[in-house]
BAMARTI-291074 format. One record per residue: residue number from 1; chain; x, y, z of N, C-alpha, C in turn. Coordinates in pm, 1 decimal, padded with zeros to 6 digits. Example, Ala and Ser with C-alpha at 12.3 -4.5 7.8 and 13.67 -1.06 7.14 Angstrom:
% BAMARTI-291074
+-----+------+----------+----------+----------+----------+----------+----------+----------+----------+----------+
! pos ! unit !      n_x !      n_y !      n_z !     ca_x !     ca_y !     ca_z !      c_x !      c_y !      c_z !
+-----+------+----------+----------+----------+----------+----------+----------+----------+----------+----------+
!   1 !    A !  01319.0 ! -00569.0 !  00780.0 !  01230.0 ! -00450.0 !  00780.0 !  01320.0 ! -00330.0 !  00780.0 !
!   2 !    A !  01285.0 ! -00225.0 !  00708.0 !  01367.0 ! -00106.0 !  00714.0 !  01290.0 !  00003.0 !  00787.0 !
+-----+------+----------+----------+----------+----------+----------+----------+----------+----------+----------+
//
This chain:
% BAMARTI-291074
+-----+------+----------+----------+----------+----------+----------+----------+----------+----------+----------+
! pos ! unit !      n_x !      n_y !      n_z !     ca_x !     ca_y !     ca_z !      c_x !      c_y !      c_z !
+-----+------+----------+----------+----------+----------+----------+----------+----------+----------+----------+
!   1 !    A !  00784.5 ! -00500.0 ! -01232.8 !  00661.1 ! -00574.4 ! -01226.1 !  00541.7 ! -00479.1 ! -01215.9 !
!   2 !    A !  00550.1 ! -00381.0 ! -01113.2 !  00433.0 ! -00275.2 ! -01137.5 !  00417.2 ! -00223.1 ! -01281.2 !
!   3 !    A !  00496.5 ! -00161.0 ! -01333.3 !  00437.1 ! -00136.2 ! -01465.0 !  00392.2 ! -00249.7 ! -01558.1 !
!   4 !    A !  00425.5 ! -00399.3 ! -01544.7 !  00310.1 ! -00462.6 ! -01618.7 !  00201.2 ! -00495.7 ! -01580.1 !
!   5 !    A !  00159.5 ! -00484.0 ! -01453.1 !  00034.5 ! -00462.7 ! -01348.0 ! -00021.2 ! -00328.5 ! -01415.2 !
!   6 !    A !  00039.8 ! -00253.8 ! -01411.9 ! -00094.9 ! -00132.6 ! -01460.6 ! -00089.9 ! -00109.8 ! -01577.9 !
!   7 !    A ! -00019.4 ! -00189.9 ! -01686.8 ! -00022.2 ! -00187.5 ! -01810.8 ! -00141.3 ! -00314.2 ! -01823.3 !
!   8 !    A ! -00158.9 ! -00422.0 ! -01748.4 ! -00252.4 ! -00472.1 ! -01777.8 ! -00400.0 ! -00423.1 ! -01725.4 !
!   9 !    A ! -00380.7 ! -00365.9 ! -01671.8 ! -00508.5 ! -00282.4 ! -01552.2 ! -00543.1 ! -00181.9 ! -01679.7 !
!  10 !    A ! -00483.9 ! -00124.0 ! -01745.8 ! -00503.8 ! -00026.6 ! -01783.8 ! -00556.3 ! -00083.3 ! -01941.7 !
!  11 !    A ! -00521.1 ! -00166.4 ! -02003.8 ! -00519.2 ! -00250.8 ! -02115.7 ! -00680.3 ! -00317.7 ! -02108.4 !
!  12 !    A ! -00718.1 ! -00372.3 ! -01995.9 ! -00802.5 ! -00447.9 ! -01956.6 ! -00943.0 ! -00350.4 ! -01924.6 !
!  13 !    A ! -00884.6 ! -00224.8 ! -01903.6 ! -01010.0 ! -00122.1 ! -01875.1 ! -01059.0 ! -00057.1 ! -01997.9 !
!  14 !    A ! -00947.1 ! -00061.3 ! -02091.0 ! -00973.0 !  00041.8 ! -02256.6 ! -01008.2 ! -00061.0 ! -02332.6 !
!  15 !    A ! -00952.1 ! -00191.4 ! -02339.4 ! -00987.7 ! -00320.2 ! -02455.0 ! -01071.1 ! -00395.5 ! -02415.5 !
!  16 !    A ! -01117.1 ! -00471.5 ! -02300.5 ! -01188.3 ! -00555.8 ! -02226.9 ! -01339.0 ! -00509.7 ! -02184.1 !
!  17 !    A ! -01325.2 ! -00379.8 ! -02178.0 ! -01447.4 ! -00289.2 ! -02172.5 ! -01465.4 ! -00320.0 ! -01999.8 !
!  18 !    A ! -01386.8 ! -00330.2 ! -01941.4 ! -01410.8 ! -00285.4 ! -01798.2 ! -01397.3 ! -00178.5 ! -01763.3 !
!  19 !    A ! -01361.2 ! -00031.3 ! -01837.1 ! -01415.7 !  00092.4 ! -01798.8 ! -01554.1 !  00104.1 ! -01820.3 !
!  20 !    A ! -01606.4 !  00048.2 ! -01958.2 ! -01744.9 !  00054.0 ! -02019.4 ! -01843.9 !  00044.8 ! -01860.2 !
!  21 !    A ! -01782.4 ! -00096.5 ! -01805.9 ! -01877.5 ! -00117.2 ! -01719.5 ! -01895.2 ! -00073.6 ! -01634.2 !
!  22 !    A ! -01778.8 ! -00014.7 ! -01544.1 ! -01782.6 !  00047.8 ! -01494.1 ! -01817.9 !  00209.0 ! -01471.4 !
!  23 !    A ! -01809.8 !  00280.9 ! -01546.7 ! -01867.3 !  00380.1 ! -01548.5 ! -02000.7 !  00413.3 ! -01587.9 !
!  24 !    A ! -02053.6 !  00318.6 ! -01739.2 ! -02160.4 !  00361.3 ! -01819.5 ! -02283.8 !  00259.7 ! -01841.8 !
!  25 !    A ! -02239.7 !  00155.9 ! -01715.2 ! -02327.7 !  00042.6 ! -01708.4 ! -02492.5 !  00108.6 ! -01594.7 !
!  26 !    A ! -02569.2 !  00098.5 ! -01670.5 ! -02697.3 !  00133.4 ! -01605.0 ! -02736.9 !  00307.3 ! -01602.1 !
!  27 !    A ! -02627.6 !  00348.2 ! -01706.0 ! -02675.1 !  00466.1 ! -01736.9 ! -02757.4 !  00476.5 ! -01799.9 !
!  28 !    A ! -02851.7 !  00632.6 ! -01826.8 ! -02947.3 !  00642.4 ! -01927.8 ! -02907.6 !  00697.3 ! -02061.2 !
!  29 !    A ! -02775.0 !  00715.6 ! -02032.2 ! -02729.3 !  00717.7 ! -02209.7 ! -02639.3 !  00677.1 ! -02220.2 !
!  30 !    A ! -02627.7 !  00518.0 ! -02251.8 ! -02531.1 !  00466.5 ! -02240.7 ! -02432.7 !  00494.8 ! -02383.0 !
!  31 !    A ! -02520.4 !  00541.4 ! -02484.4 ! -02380.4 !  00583.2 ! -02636.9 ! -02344.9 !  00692.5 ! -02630.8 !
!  32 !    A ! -02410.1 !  00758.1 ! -02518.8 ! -02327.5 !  00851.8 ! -02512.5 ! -02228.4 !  00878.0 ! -02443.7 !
!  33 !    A ! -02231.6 !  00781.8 ! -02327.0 ! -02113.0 !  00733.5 ! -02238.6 ! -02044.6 !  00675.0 ! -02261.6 !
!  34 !    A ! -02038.5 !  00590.1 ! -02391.0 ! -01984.5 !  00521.7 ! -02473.7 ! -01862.7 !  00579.2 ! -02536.1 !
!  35 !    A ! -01924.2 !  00705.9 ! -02623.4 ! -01856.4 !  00808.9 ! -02692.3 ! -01717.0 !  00889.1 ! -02604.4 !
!  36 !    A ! -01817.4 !  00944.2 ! -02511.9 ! -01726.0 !  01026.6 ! -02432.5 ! -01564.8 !  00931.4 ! -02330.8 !
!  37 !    A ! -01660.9 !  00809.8 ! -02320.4 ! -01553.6 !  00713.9 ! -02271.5 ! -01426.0 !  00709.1 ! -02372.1 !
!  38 !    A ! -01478.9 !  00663.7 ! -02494.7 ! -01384.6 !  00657.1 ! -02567.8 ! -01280.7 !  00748.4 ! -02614.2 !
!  39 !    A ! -01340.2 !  00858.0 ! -02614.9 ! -01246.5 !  00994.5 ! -02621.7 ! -01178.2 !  01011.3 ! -02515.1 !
!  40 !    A ! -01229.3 !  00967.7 ! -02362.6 ! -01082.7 !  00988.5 ! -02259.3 ! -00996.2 !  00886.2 ! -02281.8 !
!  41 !    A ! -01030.0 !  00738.5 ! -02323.4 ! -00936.3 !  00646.4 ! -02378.4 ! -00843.2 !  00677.2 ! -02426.6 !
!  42 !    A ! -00865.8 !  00765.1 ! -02579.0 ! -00747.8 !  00809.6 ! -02615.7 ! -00677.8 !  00913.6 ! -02553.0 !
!  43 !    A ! -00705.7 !  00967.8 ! -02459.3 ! -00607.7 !  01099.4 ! -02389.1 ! -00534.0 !  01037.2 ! -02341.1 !
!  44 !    A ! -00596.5 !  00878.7 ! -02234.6 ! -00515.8 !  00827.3 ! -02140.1 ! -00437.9 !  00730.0 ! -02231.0 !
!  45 !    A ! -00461.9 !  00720.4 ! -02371.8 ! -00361.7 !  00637.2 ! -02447.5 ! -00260.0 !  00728.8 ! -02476.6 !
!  46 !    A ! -00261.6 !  00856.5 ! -02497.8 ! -00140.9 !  00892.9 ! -02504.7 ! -00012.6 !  00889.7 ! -02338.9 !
!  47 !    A ! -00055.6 !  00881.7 ! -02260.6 !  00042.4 !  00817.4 ! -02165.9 !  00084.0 !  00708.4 ! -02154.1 !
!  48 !    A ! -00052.1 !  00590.8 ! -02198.7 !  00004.3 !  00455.1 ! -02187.8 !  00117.3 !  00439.2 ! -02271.0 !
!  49 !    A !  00140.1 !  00511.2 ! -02434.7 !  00199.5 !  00482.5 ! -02525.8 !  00337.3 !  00550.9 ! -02431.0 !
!  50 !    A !  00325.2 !  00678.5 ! -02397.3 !  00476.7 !  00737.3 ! -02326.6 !  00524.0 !  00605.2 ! -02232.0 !
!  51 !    A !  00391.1 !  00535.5 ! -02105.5 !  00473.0 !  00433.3 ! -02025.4 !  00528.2 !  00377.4 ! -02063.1 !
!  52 !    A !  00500.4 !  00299.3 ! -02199.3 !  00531.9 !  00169.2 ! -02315.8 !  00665.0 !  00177.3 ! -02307.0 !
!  53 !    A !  00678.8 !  00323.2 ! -02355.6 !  00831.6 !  00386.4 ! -02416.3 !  00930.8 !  00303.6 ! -02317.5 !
!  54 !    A !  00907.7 !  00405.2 ! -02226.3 !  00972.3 !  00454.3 ! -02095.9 !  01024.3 !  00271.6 ! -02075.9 !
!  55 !    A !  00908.0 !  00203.8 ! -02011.4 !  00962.9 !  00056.5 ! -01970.9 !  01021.3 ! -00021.0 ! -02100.0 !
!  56 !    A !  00993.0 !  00023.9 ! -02223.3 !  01058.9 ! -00079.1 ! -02325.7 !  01197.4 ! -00004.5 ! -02300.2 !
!  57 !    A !  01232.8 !  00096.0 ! -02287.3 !  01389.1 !  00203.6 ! -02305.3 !  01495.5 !  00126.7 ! -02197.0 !
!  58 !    A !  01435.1 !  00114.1 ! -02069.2 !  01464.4 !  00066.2 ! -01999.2 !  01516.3 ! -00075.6 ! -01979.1 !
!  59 !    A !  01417.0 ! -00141.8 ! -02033.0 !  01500.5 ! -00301.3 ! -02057.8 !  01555.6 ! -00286.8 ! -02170.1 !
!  60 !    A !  01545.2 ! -00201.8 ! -02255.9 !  01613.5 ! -00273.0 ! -02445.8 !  01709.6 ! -00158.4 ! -02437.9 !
!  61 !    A !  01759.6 ! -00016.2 ! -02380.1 !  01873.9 !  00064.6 ! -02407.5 !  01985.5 !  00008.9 ! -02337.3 !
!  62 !    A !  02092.6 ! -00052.1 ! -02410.2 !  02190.5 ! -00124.5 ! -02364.9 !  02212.9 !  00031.0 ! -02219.9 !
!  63 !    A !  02268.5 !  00148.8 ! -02262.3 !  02292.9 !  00222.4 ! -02131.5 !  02218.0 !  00237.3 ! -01998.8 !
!  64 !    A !  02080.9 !  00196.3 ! -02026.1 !  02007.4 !  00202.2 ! -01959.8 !  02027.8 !  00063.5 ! -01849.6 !
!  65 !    A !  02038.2 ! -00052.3 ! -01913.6 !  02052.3 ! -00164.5 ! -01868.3 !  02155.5 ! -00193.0 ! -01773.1 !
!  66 !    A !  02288.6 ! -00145.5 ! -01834.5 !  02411.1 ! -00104.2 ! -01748.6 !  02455.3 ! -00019.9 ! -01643.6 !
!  67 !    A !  02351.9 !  00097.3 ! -01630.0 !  02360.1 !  00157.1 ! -01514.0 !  02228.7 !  00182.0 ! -01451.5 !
!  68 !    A !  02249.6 !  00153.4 ! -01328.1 !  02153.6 !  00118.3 ! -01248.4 !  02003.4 !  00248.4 ! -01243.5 !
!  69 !    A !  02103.4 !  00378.6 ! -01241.6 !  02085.3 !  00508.7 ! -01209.2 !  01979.6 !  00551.3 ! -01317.5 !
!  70 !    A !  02008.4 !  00519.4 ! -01450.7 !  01925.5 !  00558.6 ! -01543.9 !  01803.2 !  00457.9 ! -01552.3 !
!  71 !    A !  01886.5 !  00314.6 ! -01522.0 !  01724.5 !  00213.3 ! -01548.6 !  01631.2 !  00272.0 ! -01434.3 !
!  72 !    A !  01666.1 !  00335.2 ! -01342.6 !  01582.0 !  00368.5 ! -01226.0 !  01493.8 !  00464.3 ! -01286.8 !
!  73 !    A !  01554.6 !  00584.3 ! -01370.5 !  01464.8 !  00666.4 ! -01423.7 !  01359.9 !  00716.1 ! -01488.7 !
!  74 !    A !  01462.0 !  00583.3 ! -01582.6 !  01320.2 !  00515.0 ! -01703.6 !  01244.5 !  00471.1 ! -01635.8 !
!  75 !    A !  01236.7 !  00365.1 ! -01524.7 !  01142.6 !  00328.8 ! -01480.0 !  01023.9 !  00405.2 ! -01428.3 !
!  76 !    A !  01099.0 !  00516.3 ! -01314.4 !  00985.2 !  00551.5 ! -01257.9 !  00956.9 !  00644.9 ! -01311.9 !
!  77 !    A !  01039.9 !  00712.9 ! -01421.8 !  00914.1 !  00818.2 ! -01559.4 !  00799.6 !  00729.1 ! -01565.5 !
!  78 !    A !  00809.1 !  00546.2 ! -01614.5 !  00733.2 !  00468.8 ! -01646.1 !  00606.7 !  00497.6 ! -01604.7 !
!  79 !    A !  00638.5 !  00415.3 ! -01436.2 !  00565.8 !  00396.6 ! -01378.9 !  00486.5 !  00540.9 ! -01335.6 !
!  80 !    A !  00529.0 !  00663.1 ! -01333.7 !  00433.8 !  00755.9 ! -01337.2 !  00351.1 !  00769.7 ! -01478.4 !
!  81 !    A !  00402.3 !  00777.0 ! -01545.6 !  00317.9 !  00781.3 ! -01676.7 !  00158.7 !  00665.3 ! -01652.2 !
!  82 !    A !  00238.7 !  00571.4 ! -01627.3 !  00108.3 !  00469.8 ! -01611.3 !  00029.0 !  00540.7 ! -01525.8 !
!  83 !    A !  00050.9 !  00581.5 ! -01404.5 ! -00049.7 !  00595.3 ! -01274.1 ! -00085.2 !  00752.9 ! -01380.2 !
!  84 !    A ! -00053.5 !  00822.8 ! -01447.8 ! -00152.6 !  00944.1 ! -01529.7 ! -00224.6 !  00887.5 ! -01594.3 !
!  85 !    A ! -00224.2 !  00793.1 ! -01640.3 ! -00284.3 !  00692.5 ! -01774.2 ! -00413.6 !  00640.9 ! -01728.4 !
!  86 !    A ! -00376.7 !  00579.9 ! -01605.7 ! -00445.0 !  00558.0 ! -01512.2 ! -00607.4 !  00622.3 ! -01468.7 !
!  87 !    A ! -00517.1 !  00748.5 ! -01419.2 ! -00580.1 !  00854.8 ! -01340.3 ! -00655.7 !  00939.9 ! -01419.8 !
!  88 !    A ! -00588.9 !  00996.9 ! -01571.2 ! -00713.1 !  01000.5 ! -01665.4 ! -00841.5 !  00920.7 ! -01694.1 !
!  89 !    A ! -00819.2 !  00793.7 ! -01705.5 ! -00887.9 !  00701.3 ! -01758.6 ! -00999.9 !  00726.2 ! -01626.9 !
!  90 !    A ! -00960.4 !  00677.3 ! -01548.6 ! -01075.9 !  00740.6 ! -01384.8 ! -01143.2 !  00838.6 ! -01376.2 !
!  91 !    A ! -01030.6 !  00917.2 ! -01354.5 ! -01135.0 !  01085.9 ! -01364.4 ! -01212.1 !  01099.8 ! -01435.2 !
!  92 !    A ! -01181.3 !  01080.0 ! -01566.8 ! -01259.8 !  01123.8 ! -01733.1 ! -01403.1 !  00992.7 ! -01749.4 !
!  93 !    A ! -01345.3 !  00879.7 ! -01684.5 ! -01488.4 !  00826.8 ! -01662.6 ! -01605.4 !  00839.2 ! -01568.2 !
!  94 !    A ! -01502.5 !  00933.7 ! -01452.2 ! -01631.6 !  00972.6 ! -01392.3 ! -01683.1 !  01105.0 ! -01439.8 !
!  95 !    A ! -01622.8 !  01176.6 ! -01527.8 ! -01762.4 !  01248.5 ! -01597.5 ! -01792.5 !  01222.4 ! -01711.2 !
!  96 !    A ! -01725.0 !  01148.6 ! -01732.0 ! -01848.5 !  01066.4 ! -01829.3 ! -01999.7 !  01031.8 ! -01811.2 !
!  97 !    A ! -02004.6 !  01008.0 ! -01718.8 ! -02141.8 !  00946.5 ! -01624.0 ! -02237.1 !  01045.4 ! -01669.0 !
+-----+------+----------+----------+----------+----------+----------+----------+----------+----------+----------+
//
């Protein structure tokens, strides 16, 4: 369940433009905060795409499914990937500012 919590957190901050607002709302350059936002987007999209992996591997690799040990792994590769995904997306919007 956490990783579809910060897959939507994270979904909702890059597509929904609730990073936009958050970081570049009432700035004095806002296209340019715009820009630079968007370029950490994609850094932190390359983790979201690794979390994706990780939690789709996990429910859809029949081995994975069957032993407990590996679904655990996949997972919490997952769920770290997300919290980098995350944590880029944060950091990189605050210098964005």
């Amino acid at each position: 369940m956490a990783s579809f919590l910060l897959a939507a957190l994270w979904a909702l901050s890059v597509f929904a433009g609730w990073g936009l607002e958050a970081f570049c709302a009432g700035g004095e350059s806002a296209a340019g905060c715009s820009q630079r936002l968007g370029s950490v987007s994609t850094l932190s999209g390359l983790f979201a795409v690794a979390a994706a992996c990780c939690t789709a591997g996990a429910w859809l690799v029949p081995s994975a499914r069957s032993d407990p040990r590996v679904f655990s792994r996949f997972m919490g590769v997952g769920v770290a990937a997300w919290i980098a995904a995350e944590g880029v997306l944060f950091l990189g919007g605050l210098l964005a500012r």
